[in-house]
C-alpha positions as CSV (number, residue, x, y, z in Angstrom):
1,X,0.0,0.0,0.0
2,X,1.2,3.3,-0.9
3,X,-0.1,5.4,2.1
4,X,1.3,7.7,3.0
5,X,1.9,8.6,-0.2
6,X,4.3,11.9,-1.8
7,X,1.2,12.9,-3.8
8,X,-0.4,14.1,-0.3
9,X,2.5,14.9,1.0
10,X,2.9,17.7,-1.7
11,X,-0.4,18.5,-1.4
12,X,0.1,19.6,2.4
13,X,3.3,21.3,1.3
14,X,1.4,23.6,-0.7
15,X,-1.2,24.1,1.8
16,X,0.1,23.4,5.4
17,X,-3.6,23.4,7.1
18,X,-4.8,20.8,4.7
19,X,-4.9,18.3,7.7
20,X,-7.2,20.4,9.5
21,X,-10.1,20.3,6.8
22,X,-9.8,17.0,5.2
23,X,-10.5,14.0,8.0
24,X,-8.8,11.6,5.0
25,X,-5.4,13.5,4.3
26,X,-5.0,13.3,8.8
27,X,-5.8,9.1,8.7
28,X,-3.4,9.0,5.9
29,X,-0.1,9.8,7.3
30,X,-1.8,8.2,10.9
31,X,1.8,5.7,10.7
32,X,3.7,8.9,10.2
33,X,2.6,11.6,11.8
34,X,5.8,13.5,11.4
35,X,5.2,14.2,8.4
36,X,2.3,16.8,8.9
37,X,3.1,20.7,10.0
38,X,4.8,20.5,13.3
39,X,2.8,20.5,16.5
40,X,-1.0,20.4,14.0
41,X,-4.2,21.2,15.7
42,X,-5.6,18.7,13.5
43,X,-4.4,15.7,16.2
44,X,-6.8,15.9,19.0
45,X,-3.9,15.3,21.1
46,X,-1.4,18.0,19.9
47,X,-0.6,20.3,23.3
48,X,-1.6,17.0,26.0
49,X,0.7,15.9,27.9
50,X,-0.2,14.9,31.1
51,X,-0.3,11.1,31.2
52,X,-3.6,10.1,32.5
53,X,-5.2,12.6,30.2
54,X,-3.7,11.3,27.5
55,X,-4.3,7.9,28.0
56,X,-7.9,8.7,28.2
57,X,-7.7,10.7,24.7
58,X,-5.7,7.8,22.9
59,X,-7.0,4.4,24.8
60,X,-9.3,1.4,23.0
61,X,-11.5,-0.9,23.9
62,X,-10.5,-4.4,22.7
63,X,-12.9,-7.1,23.0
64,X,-13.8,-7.6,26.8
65,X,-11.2,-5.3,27.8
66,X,-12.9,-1.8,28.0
67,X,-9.3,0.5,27.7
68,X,-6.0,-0.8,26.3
69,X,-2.7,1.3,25.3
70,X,0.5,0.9,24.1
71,X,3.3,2.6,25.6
72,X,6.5,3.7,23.5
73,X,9.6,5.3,25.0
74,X,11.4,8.1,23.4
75,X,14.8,9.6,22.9
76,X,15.2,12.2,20.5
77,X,18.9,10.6,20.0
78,X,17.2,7.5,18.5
79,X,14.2,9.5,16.6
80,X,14.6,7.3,13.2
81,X,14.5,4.4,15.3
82,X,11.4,5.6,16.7
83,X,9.8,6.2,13.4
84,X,10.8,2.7,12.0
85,X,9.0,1.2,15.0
86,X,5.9,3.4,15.2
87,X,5.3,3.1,11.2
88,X,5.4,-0.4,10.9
89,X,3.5,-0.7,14.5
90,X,1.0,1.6,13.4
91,X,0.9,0.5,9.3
92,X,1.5,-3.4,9.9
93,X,0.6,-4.1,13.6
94,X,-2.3,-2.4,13.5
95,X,-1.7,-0.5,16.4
96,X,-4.0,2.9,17.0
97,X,-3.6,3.7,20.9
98,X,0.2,4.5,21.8
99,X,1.8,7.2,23.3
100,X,5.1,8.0,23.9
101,X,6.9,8.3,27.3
102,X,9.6,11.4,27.7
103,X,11.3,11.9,30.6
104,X,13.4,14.9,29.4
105,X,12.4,18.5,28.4
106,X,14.4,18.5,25.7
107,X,12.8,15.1,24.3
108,X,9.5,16.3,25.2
109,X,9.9,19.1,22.7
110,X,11.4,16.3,20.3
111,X,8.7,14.4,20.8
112,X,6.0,17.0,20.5
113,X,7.6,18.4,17.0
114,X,7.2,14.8,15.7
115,X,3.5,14.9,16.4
116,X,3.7,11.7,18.6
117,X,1.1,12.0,21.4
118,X,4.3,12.4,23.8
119,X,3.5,12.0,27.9
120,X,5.3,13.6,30.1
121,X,6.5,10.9,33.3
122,X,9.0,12.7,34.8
123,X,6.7,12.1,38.1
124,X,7.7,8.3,37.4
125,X,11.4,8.7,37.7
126,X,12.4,6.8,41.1
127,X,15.6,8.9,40.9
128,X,16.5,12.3,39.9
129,X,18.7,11.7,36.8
130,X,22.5,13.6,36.9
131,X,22.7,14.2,33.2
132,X,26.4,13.1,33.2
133,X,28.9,13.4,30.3
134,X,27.7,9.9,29.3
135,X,24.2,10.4,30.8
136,X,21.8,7.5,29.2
137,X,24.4,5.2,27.7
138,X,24.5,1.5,29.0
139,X,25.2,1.1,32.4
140,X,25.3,4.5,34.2
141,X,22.9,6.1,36.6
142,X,21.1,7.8,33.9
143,X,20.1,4.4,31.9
144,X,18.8,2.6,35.1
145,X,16.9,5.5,36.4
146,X,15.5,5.4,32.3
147,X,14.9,1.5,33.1
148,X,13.4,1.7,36.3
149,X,10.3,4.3,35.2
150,X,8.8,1.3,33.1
151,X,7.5,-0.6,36.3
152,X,6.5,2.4,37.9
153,X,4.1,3.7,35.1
154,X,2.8,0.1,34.4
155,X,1.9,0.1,37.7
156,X,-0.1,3.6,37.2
157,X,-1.8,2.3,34.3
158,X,-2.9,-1.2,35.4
159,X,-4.2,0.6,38.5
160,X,-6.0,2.6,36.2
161,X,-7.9,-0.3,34.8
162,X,-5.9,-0.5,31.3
163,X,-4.2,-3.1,29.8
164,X,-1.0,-2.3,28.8
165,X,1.5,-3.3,26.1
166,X,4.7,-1.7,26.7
167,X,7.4,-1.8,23.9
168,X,10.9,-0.5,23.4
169,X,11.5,1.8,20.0
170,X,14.2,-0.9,18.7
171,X,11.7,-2.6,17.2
172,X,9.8,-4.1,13.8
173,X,6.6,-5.2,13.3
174,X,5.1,-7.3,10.5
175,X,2.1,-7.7,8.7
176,X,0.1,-8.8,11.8
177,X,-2.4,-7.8,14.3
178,X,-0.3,-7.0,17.3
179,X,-3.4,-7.0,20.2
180,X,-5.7,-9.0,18.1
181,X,-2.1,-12.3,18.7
182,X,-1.0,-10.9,21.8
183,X,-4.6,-11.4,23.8
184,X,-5.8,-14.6,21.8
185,X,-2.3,-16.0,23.4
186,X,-3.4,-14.8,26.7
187,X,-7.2,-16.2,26.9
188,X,-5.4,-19.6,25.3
189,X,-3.2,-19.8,28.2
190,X,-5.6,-18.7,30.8
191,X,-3.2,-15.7,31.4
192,X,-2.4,-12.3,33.2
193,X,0.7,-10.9,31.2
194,X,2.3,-12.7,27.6
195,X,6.7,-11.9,27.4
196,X,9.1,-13.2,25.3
197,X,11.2,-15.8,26.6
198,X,14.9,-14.5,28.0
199,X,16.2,-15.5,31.6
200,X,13.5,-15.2,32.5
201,X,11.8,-12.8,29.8
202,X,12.9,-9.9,28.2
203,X,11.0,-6.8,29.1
204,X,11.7,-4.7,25.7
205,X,7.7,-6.2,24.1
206,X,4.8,-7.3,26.6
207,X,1.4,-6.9,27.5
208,X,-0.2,-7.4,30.7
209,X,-3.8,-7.2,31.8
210,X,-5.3,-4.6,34.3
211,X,-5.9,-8.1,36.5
212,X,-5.5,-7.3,40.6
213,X,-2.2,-10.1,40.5
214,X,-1.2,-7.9,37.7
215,X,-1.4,-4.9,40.1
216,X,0.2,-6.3,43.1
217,X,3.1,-8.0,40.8
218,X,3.8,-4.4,38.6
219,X,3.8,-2.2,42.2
220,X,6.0,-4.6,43.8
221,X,8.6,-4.6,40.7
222,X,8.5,-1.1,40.8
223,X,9.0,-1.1,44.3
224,X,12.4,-2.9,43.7
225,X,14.3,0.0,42.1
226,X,16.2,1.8,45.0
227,X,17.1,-1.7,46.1
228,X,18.1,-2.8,42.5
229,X,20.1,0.7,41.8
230,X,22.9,-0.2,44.7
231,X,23.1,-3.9,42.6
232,X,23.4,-2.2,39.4
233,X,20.3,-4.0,37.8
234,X,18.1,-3.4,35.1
235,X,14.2,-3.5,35.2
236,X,14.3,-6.9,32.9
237,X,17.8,-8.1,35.2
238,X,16.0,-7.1,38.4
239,X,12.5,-8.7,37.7
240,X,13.1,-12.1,38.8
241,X,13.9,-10.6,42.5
242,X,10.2,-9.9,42.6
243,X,8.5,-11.9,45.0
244,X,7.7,-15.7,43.6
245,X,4.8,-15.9,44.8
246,X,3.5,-13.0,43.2
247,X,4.0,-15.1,39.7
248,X,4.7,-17.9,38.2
249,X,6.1,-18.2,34.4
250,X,4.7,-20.9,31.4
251,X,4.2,-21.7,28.3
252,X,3.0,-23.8,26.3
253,X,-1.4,-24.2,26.8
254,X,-1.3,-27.3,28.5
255,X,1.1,-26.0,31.4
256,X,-0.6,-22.1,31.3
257,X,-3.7,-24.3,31.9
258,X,-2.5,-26.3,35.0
259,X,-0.6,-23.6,36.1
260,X,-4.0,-21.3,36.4
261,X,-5.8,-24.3,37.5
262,X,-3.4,-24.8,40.4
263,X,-3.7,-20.8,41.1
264,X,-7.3,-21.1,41.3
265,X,-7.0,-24.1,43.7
266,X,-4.8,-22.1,46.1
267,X,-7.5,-19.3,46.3
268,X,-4.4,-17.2,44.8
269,X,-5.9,-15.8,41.6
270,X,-5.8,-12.1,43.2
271,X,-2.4,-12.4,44.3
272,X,-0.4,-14.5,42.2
273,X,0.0,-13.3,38.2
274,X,0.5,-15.7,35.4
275,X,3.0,-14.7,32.7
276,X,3.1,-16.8,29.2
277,X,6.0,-16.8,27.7
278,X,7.1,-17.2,24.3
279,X,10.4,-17.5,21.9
280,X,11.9,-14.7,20.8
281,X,10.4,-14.7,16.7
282,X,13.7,-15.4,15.3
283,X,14.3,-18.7,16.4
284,X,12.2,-19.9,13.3
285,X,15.8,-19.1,11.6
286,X,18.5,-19.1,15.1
287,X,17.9,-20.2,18.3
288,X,19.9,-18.1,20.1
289,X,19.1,-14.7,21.4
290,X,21.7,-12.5,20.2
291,X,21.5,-14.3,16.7
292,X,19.3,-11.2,15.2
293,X,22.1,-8.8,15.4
294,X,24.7,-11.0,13.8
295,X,23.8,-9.6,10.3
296,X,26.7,-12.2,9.0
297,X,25.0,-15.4,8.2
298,X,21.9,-14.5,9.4
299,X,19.1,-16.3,6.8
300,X,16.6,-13.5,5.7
301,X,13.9,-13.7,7.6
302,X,10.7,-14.4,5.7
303,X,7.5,-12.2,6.6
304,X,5.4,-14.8,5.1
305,X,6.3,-17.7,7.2
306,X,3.5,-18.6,9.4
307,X,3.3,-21.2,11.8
308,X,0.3,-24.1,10.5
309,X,1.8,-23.2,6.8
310,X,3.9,-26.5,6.7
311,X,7.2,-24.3,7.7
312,X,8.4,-27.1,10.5
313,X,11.6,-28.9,9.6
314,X,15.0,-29.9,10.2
315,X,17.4,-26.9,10.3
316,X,21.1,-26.9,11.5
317,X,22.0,-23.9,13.2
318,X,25.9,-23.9,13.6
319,X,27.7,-23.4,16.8
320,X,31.6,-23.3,17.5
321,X,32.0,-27.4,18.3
322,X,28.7,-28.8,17.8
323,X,25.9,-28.6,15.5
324,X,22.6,-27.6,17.1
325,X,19.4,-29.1,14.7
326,X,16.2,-27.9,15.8
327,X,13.0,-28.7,14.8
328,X,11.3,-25.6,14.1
329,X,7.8,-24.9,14.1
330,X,7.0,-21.7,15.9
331,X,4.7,-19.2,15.7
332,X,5.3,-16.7,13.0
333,X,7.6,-13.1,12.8
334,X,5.7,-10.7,14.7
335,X,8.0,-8.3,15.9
336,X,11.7,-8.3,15.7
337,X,13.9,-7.0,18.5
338,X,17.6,-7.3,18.1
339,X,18.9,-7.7,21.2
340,X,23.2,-7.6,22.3
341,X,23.9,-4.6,20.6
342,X,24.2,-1.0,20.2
343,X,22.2,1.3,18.2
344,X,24.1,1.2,14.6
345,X,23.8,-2.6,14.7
346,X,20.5,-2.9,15.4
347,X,19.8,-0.7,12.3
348,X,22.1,-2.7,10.4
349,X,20.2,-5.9,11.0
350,X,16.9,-4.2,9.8
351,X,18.5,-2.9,7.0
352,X,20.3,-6.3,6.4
353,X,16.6,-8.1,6.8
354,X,15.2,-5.5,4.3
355,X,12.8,-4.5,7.5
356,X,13.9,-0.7,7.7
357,X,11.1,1.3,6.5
358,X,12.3,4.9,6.7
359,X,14.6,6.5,4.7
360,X,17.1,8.0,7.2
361,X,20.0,7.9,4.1
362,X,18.8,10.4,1.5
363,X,15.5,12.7,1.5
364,X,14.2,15.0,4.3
365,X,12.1,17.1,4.8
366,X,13.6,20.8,6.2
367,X,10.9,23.8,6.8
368,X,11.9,26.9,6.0
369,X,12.2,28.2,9.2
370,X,10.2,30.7,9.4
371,X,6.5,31.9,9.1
372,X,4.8,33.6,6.0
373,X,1.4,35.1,6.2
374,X,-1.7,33.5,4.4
375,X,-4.8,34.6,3.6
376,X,-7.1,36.3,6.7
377,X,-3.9,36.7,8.4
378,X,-3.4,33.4,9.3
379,X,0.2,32.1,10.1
380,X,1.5,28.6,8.7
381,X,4.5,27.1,8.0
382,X,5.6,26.2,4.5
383,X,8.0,23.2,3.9
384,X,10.8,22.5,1.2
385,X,12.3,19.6,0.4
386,X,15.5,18.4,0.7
387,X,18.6,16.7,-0.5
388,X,20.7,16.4,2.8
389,X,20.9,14.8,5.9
390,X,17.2,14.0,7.3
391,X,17.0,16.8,10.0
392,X,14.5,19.2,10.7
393,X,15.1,23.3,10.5
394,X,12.3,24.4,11.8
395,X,12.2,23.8,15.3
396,X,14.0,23.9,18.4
397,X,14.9,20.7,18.8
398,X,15.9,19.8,15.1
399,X,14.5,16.2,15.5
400,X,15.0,14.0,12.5
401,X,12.4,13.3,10.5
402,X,12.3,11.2,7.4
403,X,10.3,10.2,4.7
404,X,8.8,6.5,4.4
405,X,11.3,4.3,1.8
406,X,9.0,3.6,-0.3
407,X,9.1,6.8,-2.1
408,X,12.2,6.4,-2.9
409,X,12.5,2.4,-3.5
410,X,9.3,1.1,-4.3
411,X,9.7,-2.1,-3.2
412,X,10.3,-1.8,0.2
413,X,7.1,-2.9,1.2
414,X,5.9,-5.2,-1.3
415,X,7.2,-8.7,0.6
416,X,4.5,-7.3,3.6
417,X,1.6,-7.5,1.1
418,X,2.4,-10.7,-1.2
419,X,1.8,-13.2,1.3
420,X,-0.6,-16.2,0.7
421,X,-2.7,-15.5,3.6
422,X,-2.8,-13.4,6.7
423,X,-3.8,-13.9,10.5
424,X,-2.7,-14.0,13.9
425,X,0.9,-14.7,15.2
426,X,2.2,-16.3,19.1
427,X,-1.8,-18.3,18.9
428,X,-0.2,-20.9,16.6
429,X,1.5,-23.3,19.2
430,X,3.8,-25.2,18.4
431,X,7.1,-27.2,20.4
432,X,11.0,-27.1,19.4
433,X,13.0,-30.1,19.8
434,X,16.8,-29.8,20.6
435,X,19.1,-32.4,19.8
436,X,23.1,-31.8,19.3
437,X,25.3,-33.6,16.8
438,X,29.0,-33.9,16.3
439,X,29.9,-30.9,13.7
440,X,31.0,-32.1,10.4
441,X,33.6,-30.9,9.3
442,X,35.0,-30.7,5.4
């Protein structure tokens, strides 16, 4: 599909409140918002940032579940990133009700110039952060206090009676239905919460319903951060010191099942949550959990390959003395998270995987930089296009912003929309077998 496509684009170039009259020109460039005028009035949400309200404003029902939202953090550092993941989420996941979690003022303004519906959760912070020479970068004060607002503002959510998806801006979606998978997988397994599986899971993509063992286990991780800042832990490193027997981990159906029977038994439905867990979506091609960002040797991933599609087989996955052959039948590419690495390799493996969607390498746009008067005396901002690095002039904060691929390779997309047929992904169950072999060597 060609949305959002230059034609419009153009169109709003030469006449910057075009947004704000036409209802189809706003739904249009809904996966790329960045691309309107800075800071439109035609989003309902342009000027709220006060997280509750804004959760009200963007929140959906989804089937029994009367508000759910998705919950993005932001770094104006890492703004292409951002747009990579909140195109496809919004374009292939199907994902309408996110917002975006700032913690700095200068990211807020970011944020806010991009047209995401940014929240401000400063409030959330269980430390004041030092802003350091390296201030955010692995490892330092500023990065755990950055890791440690997640809990807390799950926490304020759940309380709040939503359920909550929570997912890191390093990621890729696919041509699925991201809430439609993520809570057929949940009411299979009779659970509270769905991660992907990493020691125990990794805390970068999850959802968890607005259950009351949900409550008590997201206030009590939360809880753990002054505690986990003296042992230099992480949110996802520090979760397993939550108390066990506020949750218990499964699955596959059958054990989700017994496990919530057992729960029920005890009388410990209210207290103790249930989280499903499932592999990370690569391991249809490499079962192991760093394997995404090793770009060499890494099989394309194909974004056709669903699980029930006769895609189960034999396939050796080489390690330094053995030979690891797995048989794979999992459920299909959802999302893709590349995990042991730093920010130019993650964009390397989407751009190796042919999964990077914006076009961070050639076109921008860059306003002018200044106002010109309109008809009734009405200020707007003109744009012009550029050939040059994909910044933007016009504001304050100079965010990048870029254009969608497409309009400049047409193909980009065209793997997304050539598959057989569509449905759900994580609902299709299926097990993986391990065996090890003596490498062969030639």
């Amino acid at each position: 599909m060609e949305h959002p496509s230059r034609v419009t684009f153009e169109r709003i170039q030469a006449d910057p409140t075009l947004p704000e009259r036409d209802a189809s020109v706003l739904a249009e460039f809904e996966a790329a918002p960045w691309l309107l005028p800075p800071r439109t009035k035609a989003l309902k949400y342009t000027g709220v940032h006060q997280l509750d309200t804004l959760a009200e404003l963007r929140s959906t029902p989804f089937g029994n579940v009367t508000k759910t939202i998705t919950l993005l953090i932001f770094s104006a550092k890492y703004a292409a990133m951002t747009q990579n993941g909140v195109y496809s989420m919004v374009k292939f996941g199907g994902v309408r009700n996110y917002i975006v979690a700032t913690w700095d003022p200068d990211d807020l303004q970011a944020c806010a110039d991009l047209n995401l519906p940014c929240a401000d959760v400063t409030s959330f912070l269980p430390e004041t952060m030092d802003k350091g020479p390296d201030a955010g970068a692995f490892g330092t004060h500023d990065f755990l206090v950055i890791a440690w607002h997640r809990p807390a503002v799950l926490a304020h959510l759940l309380k709040l009676g939503y359920a909550v998806l929570t997912t890191d801006s390093d990621i890729v979606y696919l041509l699925k239905p991201v809430w439609a998978s993520y809570m057929a997988y949940l009411e299979q397994g009779e659970a509270d919460a769905a991660f992907q599986s990493e020691g125990p899971v990794n805390t970068g993509n999850f959802v968890m319903l607005p259950t009351t063992a949900s409550v008590a286990f997201a206030t009590a991780w939360a809880a753990l951060a002054p505690k986990m800042f003296k042992e230099r832990l992480t949110d996802q490193t520090g979760l397993p010191h939550v108390d066990p027997a506020l949750w218990m981990v499964c699955s596959d159906r059958s054990a989700c099942q017994r496990d919530r029977a057992g729960i029920i038994h005890r009388n410990a439905s209210g207290t103790q949550m249930l989280i499903r867990r499932f592999y990370p979506n690569q391991f249809n091609y490499w079962s192991d959990v760093c394997s995404l960002s090793r770009t060499e040797g890494f099989p394309k991933i194909d974004p056709c390959d669903w699980a029930g599609m006769n895609k189960c087989g034999l396939r050796p996955l080489a390690s330094a003395m053995h030979q690891h052959v797995h048989l794979i039948c999992l459920p299909a590419v959802m999302f893709l998270h590349p995990i042991c690495a730093n920010y130019e390799m993650k964009v390397r493996a989407f751009k190796h995987q042919e999964f990077w969607f914006v076009d961070d390498e050639s076109e921008s746009i860059v306003a002018h930089g200044s106002y010109v008067f309109r008809t009734a005396g009405v200020k707007v901002l003109t744009f012009a296009l550029c050939y040059a690095a994909c910044t933007q002039n016009n504001t304050m904060s100079h965010v990048t912003v870029c254009h969608p691929l497409q309009w400049r390779v047409n193909t980009t997309e065209v793997m997304l929309y050539s598959c057989p047929e569509y449905g759900m992904a994580l609902f299709h169950e299926r097990r993986v077998y391990n065996k090890t072999l003596q490498a062969t060597t030639s």
